[in-house]
N, C-alpha and C positions, 0 to 999 in steps of 0.2 A: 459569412464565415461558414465553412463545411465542419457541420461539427461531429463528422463521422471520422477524426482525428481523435475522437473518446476513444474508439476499439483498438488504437492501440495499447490501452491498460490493457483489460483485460489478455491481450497477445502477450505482453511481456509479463504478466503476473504468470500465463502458462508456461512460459520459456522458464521464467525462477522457482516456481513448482519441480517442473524437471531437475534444477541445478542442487534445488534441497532437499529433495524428498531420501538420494542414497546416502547423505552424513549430517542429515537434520537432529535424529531425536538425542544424539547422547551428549550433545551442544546446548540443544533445548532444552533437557535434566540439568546439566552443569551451572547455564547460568540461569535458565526461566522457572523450571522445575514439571514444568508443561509443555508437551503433551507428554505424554507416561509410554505414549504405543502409535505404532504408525496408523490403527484405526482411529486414535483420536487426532492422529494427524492429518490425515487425508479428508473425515469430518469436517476439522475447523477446516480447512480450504476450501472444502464444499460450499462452505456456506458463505466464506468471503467470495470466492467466485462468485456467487447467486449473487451476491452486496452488488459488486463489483457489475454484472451484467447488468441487472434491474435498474443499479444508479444511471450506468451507461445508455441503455435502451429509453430509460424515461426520459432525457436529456434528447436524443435522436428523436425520437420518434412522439413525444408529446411537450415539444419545447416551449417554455417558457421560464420566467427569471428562476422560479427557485428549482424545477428540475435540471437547469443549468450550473446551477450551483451545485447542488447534490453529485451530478456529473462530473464535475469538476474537482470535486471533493476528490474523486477514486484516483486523480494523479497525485494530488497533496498525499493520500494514502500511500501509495507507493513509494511517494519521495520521502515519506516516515521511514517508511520500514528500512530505505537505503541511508538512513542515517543511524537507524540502531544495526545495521551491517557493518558499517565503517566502525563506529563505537568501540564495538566489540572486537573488530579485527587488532583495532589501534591500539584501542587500552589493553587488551591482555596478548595481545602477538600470536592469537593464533588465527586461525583459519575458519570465520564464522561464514557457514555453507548456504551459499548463496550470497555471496559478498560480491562475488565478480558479475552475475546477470544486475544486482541491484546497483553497483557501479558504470558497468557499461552500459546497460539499458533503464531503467527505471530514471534513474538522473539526467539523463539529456533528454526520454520521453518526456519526464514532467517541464524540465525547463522547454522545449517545443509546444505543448500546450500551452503551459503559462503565461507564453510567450505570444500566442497566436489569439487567447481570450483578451489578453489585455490589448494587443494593437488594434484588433479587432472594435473596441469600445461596447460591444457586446451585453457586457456586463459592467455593472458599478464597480469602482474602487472596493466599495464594502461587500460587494455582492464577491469577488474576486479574494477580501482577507475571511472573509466566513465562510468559503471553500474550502481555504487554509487550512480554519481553525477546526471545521470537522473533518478535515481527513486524518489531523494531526491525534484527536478526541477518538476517533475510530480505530487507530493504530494504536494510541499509547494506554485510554484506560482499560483496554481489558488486559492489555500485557502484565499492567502494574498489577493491575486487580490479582493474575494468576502469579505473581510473583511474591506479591504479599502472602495471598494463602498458602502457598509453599516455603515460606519464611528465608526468601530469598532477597527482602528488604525491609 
């Protein structure tokens, strides 16, 4: 299996970046509480980018089962974040920014991966749900965490 089909996270996280960065922060106050400013915006990305390439490249370029995983992890990430897109567009009818790259791209990247590890046999059934379960843990507990401390749950 070519598993330089990882890079295209990273491409599509850049393309969603573009999509949210001009109507991100007064969405992200309304419902997260977090970021407060576009330098803590462009920060957190920074460093999910870094997440995002490091998990990527260790995957490529020092492969074995659990850098695969890890790897693997940054589609499940992505396919998080397109589910708290939909969420929010759904449940409140408006227009959460970056709804359309995390629709149109994020969601058929991850299913193309997911899709390419598993026929591949690659990896374990389990090796494949604990990809899942930490991209899902990467995506959702720091969001809760910043949501609670802004008493937004």
């Amino acid at each position: 299996m070519d598993l330089s089909i990882l890079w295209l996270v990273p491409i599509a996280y850049f393309i969603h970046i573009i999509e949210e960065a001009p109507r991100f922060m007064p969405f992200a106050i309304k419902y997260y509480g977090q970021p407060k400013n576009y330098k803590e915006f462009f920060v957190g990305n920074i460093i999910l980018m870094a997440y995002v390439l490091i998990s990527v490249s260790l995957a490529i370029f020092y492969t074995n089962e659990w850098t695969m995983v890890i790897g693997l992890a940054t589609a499940a990430w992505i396919f998080t974040n397109f589910l708290m897109h939909a969420y929010y567009t759904l449940r409140y009818g408006e227009y959460s920014p970056g709804v359309v790259t995390a629709s149109a791209i994020y969601a058929p990247v991850t299913v193309f991966i997911y899709y390419n590890f598993i026929i591949s046999g690659i990896l374990s059934t389990t090796d494949i749900i604990l990809s899942m379960i930490l991209g899902f843990v990467i995506m959702y507990v720091p969001t809760l965490m910043q949501m609670k401390r802004h008493g937004k749950i």
